[in-house]
NUZA-600340 format. One record per residue: x, y, z of N, C-alpha, C in turn. Coordinates in steps of 0.1 Angstrom, whole numbers, padded with zeros to 4 digits, always signed. Layout:
# residues N
XYZXYZXYZ;...
# end
This chain:
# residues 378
-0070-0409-0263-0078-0398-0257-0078-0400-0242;-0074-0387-0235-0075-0393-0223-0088-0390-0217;-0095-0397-0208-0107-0393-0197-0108-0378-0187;-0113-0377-0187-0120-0366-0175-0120-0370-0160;-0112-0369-0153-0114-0377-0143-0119-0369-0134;-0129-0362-0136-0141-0356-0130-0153-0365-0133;-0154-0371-0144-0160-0378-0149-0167-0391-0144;-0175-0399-0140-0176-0410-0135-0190-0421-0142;-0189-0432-0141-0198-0440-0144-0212-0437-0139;-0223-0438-0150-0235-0437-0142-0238-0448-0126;-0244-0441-0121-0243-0450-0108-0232-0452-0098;-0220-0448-0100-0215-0452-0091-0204-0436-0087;-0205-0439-0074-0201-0423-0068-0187-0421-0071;-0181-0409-0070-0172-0403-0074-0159-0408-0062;-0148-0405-0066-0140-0412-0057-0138-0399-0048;-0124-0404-0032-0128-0389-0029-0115-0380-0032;-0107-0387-0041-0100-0377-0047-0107-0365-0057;-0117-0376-0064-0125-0367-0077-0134-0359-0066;-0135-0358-0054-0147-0351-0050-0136-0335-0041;-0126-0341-0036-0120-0332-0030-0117-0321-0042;-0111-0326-0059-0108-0320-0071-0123-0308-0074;-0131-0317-0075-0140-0307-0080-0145-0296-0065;-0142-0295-0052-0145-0288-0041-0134-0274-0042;-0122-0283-0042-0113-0275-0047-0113-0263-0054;-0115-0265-0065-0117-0260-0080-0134-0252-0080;-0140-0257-0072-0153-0250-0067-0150-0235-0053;-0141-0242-0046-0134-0233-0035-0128-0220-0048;-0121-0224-0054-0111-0214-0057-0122-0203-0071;-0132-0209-0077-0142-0204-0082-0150-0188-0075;-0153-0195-0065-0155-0189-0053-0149-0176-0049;-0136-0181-0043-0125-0169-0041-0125-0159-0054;-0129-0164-0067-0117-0158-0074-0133-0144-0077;-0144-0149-0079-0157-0141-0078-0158-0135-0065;-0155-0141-0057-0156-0126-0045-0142-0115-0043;-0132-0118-0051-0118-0112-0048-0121-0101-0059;-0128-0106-0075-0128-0096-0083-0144-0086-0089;-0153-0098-0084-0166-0090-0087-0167-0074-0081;-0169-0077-0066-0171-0068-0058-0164-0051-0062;-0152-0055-0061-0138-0043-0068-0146-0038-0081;-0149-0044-0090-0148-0041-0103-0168-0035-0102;-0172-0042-0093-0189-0030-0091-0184-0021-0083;-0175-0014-0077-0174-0003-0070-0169+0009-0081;-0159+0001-0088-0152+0010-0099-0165+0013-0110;-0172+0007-0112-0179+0017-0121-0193+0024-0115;-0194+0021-0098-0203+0030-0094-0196+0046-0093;-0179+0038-0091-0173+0053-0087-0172+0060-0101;-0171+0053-0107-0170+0059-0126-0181+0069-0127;-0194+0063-0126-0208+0068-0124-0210+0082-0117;-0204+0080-0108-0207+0095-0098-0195+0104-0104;-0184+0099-0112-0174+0110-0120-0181+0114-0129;-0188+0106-0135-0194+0109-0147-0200+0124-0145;-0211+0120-0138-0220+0132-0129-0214+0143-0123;-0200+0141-0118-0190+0155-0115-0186+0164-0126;-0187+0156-0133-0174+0163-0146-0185+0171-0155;-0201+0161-0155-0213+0169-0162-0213+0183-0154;-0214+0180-0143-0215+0195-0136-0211+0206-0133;-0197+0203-0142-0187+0214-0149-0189+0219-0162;-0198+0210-0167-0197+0216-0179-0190+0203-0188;-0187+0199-0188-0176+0193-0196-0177+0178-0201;-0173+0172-0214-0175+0156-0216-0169+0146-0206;-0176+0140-0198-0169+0126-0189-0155+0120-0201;-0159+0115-0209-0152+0107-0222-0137+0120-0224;-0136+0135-0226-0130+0139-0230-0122+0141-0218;-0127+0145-0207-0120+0146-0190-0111+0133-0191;-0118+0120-0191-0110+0107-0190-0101+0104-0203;-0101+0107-0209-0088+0104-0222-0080+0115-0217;-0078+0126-0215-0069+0137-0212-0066+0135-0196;-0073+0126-0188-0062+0119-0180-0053+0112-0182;-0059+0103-0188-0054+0089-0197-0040+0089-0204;-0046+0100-0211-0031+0107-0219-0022+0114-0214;-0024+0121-0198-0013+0125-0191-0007+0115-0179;-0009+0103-0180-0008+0092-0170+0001+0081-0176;-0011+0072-0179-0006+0060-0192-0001+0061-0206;-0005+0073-0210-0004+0080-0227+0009+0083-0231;+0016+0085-0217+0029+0091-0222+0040+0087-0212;+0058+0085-0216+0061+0079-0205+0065+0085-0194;+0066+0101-0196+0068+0108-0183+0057+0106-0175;+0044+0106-0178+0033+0105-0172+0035+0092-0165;+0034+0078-0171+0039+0069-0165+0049+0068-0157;+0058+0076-0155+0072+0072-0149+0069+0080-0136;+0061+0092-0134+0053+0101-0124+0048+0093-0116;+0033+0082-0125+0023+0071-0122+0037+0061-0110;+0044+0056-0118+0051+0046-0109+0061+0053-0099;+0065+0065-0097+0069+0067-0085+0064+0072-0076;+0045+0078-0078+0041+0076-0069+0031+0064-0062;+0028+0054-0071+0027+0042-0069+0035+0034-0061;+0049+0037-0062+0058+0030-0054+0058+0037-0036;+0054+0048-0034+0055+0053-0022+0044+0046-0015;+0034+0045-0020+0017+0045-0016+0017+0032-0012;+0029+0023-0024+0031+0010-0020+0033+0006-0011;+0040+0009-0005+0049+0009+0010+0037+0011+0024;+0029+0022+0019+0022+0028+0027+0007+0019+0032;+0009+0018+0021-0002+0008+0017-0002-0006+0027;+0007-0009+0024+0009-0026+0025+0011-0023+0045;+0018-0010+0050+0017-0010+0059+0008-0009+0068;-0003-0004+0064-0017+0001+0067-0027-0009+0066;-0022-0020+0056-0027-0036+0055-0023-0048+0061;-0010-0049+0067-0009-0054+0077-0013-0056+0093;-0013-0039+0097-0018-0040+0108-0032-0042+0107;-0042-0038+0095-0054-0042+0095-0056-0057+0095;-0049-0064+0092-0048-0080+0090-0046-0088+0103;-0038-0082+0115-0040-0079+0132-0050-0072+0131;-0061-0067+0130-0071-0062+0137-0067-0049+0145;-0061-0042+0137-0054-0029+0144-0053-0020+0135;-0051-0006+0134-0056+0008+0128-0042+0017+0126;-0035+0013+0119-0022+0025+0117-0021+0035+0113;-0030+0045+0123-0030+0058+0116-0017+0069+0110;-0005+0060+0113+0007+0065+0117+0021+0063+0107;+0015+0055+0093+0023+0058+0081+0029+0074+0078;+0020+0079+0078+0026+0093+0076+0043+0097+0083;+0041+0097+0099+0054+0099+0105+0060+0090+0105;+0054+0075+0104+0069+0063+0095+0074+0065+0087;+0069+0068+0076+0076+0070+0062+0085+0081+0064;+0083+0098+0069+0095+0106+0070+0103+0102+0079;+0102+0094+0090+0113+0090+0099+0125+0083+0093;+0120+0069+0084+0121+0059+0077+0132+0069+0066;+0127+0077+0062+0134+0086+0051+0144+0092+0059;+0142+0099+0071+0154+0110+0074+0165+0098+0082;+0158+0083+0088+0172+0077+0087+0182+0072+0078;+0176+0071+0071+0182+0069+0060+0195+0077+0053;+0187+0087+0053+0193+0104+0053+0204+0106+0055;+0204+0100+0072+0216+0100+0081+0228+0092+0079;+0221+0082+0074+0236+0071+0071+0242+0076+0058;+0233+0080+0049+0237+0086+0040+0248+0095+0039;+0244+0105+0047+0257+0118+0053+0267+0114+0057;+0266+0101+0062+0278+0097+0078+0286+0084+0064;+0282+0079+0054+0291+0069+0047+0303+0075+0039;+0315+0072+0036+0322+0079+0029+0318+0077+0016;+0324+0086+0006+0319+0086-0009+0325+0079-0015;+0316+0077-0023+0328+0060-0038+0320+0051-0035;+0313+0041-0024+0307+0036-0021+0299+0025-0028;+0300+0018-0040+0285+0013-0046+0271+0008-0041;+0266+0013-0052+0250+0014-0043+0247+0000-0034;+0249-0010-0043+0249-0023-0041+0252-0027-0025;+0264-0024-0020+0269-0025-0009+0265-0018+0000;+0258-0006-0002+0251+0009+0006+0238+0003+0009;+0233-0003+0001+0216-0008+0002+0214-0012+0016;+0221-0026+0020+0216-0029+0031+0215-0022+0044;+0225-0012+0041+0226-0003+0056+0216+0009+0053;+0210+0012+0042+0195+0023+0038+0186+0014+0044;+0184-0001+0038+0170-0010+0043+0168-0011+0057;+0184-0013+0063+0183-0013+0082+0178+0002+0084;+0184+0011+0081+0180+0021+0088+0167+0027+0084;+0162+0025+0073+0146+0028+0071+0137+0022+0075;+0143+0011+0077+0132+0000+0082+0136-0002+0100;+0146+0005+0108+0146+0010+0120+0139+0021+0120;+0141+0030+0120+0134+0046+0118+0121+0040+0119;+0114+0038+0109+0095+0035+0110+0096+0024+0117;+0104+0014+0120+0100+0004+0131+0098+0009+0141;+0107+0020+0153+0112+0022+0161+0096+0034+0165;+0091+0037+0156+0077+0048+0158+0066+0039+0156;+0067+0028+0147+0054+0019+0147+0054+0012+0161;+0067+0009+0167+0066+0000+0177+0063+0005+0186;+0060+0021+0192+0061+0027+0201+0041+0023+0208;+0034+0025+0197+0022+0023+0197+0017+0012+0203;+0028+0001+0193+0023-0015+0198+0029-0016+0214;+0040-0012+0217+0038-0013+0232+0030-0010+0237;+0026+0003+0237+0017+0009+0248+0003+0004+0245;+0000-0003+0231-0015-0009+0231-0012-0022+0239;+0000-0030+0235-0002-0047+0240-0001-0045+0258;+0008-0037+0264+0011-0031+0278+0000-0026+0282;-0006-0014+0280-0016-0010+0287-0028-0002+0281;-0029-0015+0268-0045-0012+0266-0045+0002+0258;-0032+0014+0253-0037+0023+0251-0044+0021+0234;-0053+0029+0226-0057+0029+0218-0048+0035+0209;-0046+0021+0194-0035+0027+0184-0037+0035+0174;-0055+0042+0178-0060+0051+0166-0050+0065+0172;-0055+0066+0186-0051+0079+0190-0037+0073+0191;-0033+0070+0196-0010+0072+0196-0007+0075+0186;-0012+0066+0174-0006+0068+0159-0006+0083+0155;-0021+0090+0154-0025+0102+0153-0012+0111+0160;-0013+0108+0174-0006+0117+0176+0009+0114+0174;+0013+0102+0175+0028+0104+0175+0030+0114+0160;+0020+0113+0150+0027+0121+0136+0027+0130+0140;+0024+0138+0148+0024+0151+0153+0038+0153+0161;+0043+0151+0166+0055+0144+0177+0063+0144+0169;+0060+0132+0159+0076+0126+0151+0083+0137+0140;+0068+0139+0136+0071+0153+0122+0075+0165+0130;+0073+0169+0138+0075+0182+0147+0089+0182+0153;+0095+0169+0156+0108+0167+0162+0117+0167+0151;+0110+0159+0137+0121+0159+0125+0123+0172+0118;+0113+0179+0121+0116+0190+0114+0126+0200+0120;+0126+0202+0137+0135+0208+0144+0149+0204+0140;+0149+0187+0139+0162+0181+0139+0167+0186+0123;+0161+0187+0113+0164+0194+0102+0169+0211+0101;+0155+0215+0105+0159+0227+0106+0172+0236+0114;+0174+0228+0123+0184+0233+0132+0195+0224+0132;+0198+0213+0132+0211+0206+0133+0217+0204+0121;+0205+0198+0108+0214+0190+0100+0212+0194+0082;+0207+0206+0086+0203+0212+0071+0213+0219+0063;+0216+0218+0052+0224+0226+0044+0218+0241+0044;+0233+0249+0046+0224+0264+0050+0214+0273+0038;+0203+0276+0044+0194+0288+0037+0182+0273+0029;+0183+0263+0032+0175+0253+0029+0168+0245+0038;+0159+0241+0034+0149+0229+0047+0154+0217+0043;+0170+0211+0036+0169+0195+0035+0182+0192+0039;+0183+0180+0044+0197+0177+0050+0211+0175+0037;+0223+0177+0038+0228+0174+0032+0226+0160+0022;+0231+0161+0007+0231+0151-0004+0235+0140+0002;+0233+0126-0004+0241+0112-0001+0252+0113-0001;+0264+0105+0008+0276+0110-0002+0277+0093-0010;+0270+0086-0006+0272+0075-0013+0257+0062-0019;+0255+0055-0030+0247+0045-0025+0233+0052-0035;+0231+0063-0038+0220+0065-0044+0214+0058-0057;+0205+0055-0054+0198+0047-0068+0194+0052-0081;+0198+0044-0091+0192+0051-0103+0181+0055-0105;+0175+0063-0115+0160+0069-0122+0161+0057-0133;+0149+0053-0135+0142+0042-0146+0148+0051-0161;+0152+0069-0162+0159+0076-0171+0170+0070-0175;+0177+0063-0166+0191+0063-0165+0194+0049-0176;+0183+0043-0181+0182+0029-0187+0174+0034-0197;+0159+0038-0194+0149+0039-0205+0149+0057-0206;+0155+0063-0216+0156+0077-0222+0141+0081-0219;+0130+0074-0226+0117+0080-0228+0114+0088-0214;+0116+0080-0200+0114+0088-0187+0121+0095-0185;+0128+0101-0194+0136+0115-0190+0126+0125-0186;+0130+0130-0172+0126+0141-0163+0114+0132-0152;+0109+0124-0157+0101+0115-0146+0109+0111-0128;+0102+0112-0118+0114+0105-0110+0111+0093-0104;+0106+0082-0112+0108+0072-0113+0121+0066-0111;+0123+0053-0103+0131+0049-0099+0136+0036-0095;+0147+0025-0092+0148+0012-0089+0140+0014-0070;+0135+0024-0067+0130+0014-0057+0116+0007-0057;+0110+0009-0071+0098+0001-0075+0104-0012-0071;+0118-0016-0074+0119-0034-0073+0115-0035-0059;+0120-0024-0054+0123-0028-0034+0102-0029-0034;+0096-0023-0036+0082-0022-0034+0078-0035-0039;+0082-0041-0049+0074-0050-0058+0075-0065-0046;+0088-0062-0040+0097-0074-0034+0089-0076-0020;+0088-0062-0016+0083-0063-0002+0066-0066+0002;+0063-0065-0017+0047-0071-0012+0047-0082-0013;+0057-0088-0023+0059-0105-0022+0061-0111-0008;+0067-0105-0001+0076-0108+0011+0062-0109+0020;+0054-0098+0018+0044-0097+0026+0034-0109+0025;+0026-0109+0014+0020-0123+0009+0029-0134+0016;+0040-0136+0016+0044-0147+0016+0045-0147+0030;+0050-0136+0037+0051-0138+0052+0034-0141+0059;+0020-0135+0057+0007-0134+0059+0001-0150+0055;+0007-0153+0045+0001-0166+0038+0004-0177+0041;+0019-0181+0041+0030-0189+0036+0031-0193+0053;+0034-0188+0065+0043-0187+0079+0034-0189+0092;+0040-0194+0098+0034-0198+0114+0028-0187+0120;+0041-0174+0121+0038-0160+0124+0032-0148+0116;+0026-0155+0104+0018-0152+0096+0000-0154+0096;-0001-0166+0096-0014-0167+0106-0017-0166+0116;-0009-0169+0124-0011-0160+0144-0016-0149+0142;-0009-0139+0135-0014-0123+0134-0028-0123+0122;-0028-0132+0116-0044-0129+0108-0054-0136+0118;-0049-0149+0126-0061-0153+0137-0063-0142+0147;-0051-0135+0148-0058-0124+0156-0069-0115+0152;-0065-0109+0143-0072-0100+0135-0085-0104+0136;-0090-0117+0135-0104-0125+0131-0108-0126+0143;-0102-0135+0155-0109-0135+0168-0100-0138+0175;-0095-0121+0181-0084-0127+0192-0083-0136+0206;-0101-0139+0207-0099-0140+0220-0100-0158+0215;-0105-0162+0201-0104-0179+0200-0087-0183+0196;-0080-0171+0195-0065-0175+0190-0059-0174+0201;-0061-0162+0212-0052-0165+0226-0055-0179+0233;-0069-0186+0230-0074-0191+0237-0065-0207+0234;-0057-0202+0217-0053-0218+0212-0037-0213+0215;-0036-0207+0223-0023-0207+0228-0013-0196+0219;-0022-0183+0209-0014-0175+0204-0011-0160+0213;+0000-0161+0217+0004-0144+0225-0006-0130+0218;-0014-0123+0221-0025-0118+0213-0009-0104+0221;-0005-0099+0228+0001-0089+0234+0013-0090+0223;+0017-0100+0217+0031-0102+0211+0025-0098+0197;+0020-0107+0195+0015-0100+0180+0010-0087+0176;+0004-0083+0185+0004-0067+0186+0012-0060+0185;+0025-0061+0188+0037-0053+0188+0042-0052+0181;+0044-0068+0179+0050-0073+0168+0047-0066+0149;+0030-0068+0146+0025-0061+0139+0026-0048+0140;+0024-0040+0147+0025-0024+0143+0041-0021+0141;+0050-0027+0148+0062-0025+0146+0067-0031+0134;+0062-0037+0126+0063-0041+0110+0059-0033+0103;+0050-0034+0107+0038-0018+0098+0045-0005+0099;+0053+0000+0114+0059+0007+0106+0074+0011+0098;+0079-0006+0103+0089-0003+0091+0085-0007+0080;+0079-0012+0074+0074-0010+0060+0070+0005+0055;+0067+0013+0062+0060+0024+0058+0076+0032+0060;+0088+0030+0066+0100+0030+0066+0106+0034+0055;+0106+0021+0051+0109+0019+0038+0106+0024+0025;+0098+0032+0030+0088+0039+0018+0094+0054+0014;+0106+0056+0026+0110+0069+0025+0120+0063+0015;+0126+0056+0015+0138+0054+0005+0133+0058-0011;+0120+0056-0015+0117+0062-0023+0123+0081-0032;+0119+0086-0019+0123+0099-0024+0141+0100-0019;+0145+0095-0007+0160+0102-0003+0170+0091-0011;+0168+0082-0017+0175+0072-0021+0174+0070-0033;+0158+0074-0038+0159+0073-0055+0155+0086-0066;+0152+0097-0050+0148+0107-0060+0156+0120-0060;+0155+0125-0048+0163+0139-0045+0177+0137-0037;+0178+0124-0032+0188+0119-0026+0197+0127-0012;+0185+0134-0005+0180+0139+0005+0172+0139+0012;+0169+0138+0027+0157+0143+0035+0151+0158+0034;+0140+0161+0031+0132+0177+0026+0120+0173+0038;+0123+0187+0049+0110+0186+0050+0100+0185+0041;+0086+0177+0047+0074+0178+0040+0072+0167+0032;+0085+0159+0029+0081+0155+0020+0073+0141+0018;+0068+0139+0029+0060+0128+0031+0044+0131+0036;+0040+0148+0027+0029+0151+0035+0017+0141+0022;+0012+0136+0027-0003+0130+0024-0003+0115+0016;+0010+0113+0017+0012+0093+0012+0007+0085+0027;+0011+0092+0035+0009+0081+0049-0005+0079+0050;-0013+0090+0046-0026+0090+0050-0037+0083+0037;-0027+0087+0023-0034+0081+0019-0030+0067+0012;-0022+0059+0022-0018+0047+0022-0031+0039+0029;-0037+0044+0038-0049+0041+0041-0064+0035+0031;-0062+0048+0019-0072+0045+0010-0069+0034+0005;-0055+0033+0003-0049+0022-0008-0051+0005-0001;-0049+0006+0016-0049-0007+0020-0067-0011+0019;-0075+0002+0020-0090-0001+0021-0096-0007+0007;-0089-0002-0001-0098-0002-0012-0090-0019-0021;-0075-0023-0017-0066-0033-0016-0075-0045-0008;-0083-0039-0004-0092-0055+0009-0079-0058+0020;-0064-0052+0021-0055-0057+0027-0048-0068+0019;-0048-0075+0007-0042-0084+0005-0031-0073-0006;-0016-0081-0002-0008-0074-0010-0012-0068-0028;-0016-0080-0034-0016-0082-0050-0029-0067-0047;-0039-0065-0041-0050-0056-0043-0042-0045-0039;-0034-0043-0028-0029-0028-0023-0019-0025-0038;-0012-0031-0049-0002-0029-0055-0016-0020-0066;-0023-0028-0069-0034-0023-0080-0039-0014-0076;-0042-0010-0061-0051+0000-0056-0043+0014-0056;-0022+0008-0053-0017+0020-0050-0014+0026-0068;-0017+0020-0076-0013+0023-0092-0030+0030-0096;-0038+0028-0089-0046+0034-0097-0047+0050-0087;-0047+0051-0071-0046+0066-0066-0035+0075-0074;-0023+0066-0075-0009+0075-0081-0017+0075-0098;-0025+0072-0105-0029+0073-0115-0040+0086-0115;-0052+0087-0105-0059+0097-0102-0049+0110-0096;-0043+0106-0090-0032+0124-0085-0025+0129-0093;-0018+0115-0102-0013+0122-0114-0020+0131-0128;-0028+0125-0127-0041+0127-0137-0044+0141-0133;-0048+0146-0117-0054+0157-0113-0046+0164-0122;-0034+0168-0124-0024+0175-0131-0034+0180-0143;-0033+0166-0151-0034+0168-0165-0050+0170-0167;-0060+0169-0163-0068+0171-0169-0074+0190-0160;-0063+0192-0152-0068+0204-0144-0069+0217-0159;-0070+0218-0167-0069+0228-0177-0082+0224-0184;-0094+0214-0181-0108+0209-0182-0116+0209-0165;-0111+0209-0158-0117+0208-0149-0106+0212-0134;-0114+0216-0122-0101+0220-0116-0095+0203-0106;-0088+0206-0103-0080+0194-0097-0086+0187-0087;-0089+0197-0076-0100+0183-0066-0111+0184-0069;-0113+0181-0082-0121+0171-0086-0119+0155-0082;-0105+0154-0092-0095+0142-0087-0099+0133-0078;-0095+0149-0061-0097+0146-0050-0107+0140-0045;-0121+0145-0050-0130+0139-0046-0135+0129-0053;-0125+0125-0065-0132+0110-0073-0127+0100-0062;-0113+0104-0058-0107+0095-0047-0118+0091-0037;-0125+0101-0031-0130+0096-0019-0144+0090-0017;-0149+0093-0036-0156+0082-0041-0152+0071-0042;-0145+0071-0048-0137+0055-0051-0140+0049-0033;-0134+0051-0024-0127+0047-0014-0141+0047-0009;-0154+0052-0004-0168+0053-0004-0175+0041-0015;-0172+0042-0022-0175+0028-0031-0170+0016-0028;-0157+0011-0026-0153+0002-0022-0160-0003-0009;-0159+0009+0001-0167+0006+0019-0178+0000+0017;-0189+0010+0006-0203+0005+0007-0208-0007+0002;-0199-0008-0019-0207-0016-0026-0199-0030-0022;-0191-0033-0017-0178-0048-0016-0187-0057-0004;-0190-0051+0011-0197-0059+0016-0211-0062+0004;-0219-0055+0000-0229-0060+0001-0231-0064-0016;-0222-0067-0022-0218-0077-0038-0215-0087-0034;-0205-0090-0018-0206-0107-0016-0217-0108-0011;-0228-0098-0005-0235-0108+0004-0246-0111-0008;-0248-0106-0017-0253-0108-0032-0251-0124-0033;-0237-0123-0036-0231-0138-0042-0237-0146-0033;-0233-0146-0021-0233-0159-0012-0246-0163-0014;-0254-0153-0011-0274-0151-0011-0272-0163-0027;-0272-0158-0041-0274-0165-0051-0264-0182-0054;-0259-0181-0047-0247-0196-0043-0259-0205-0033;-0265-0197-0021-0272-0207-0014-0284-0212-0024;-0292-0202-0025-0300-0203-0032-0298-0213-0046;-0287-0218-0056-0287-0222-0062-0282-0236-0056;-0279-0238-0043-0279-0249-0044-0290-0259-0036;-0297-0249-0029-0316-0255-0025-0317-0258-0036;-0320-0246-0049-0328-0257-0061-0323-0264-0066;
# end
């Protein structure tokens, strides 16, 4: 039998391996009740207040939520719908969570992501055909991830340079960047009597159809891998890297991290110009794995509500992946249960949810912490 080596003789104190083990193990106790309590009391206040919407139509909460359920999760087109718009939000998401992790506001996923998309677009048009996707990829990942770099970064200069504010640039540049992409569509590079640029000629990615029959008609797609990869990448770059904590010491107190010798101007730039190629990247979704085109529009309301996704995520990758599967679960849902109730309903469970998370998350930890002190006075 082996011992407990937590365990120790009466009388005699613990060693300080056994004392760092049990702190440890008390630390990560800790984390793991403030990472999931909080979330999981927001979700059923926001449950609570659907309940109360759906009564006020008339209708059973229990029958509304199974007839989501069953047009989402229940079925695999529904699911295949769920994961590709999960995979956009993904992108959006994690973008909108990075810059929050610098201590900065990316209002400006929206015009990353179609930019990110229409470069893409372009290499697309300009490659010769025959091409395998394989070999095509890296020059879609440069240029989507140039495109939203090249608009996220516009911001970060002008905040790290001269102070300007990245709520308003972001805001506006979507106004600017959408407004110019659409001219550049509509007039230079559109197939005639249409708003979308000419097909790939090479490089396009399969539908999850193209393997698993059941998502026939779904447009689900392999760039879920690219999403799944790039929140690893993220975690690991935020957690794992030198230039990973610089930009979260920022975020926390820039003026005690410039002070320890971190460039607070460089990280700035640095971060939003990541933020927006990730949100870049997010266009490959639809021109690379779905329509295999740039379409105007078609990035109207992921950018923005890549925001809910990094809020309601806390910013940590693993939360934005859960947070962007459960919004692409509610929008998909609006669909199916709109024949019981009309659809922004959905809309406004969303902005419950995202109102739940703001209100009840600070004040569940400050719950915890309050019953942690307290239990350890007595």
């Amino acid at each position: 039998m082996t011992s407990d080596p937590t365990l120790h003789p009466v009388g005699e104190a613990p060693s300080a391996a056994t004392t760092a083990s049990i702190e440890k193990r008390a630390s990560r106790r800790i984390a793991f009740e403030e990472a999931v309590l909080p979330p999981l009391v927001a979700l059923v206040l926001a449950a609570v207040v659907g309940d109360v919407l759906i009564l006020s139509f008339g209708q059973s909460p229990s029958a509304v939520y199974r007839l989501l359920l069953d047009g989402t999760w229940g079925n695999a087109y529904g699911f295949g719908q769920v994961l590709y718009k999960a995979t956009t939000l993904t992108f959006t998401g994690l973008a909108v969570g990075l810059s929050l992790r610098a201590g900065l506001f990316n209002i400006g996923a929206e015009s990353q992501l179609a930019a990110g998309g229409f470069a893409a677009a372009m290499v697309g048009v300009l490659l010769p055909a025959g091409i395998p996707a394989l070999l095509c990829l890296p020059l879609y990942l440069l240029a989507a991830g140039f495109g939203g770099g090249v608009v996220g970064a516009i911001p970060g200069v002008l905040k790290a340079r001269f102070g300007a504010h990245e709520v308003i640039v972001t805001i506006m540049l979507n106004f600017i960047v959408l407004a110019l992409l659409n001219y550049l569509v509509s007039a230079k590079f559109h197939v005639p009597d249409t708003l979308h640029t000419p097909e790939l000629a090479s490089g396009a990615l399969p539908r999850l159809s193209d393997f698993l029959e059941p998502f026939h008609g779904s447009a689900a797609n392999l760039t879920i891998l690219l999403a799944i990869a790039t929140a690893i990448a993220v975690g690991w770059y935020l957690f794992r890297t030198r230039r990973g904590f610089e930009l979260r010491a920022v975020g926390m107190q820039p003026a005690a991290a410039e002070y320890a010798g971190v460039s607070v101007a460089g990280v700035t730039w640095r971060a939003l110009a990541a933020s927006g190629a990730i949100a870049g990247l997010g266009g490959l979704n639809y021109v690379l794995g779905y329509k295999h085109y740039y379409e105007e529009g078609f990035a109207t309301g992921a950018g923005f509500l890549g925001i809910a996704v990094a809020l309601v995520g806390r910013g940590h990758p693993i939360g934005i992946v859960v947070a962007a599967l459960l919004f692409a679960t509610l929008s998909q849902g609006g669909l199916a249960v709109n024949a019981l109730v009309p659809k922004q309903m959905v809309d406004v469970l969303q902005a419950v949810v995202i109102l739940a998370v703001a209100t009840s998350v600070p004040e569940v930890r400050r719950l915890l912490r309050g019953a942690r002190a307290g239990a350890s006075r007595g």
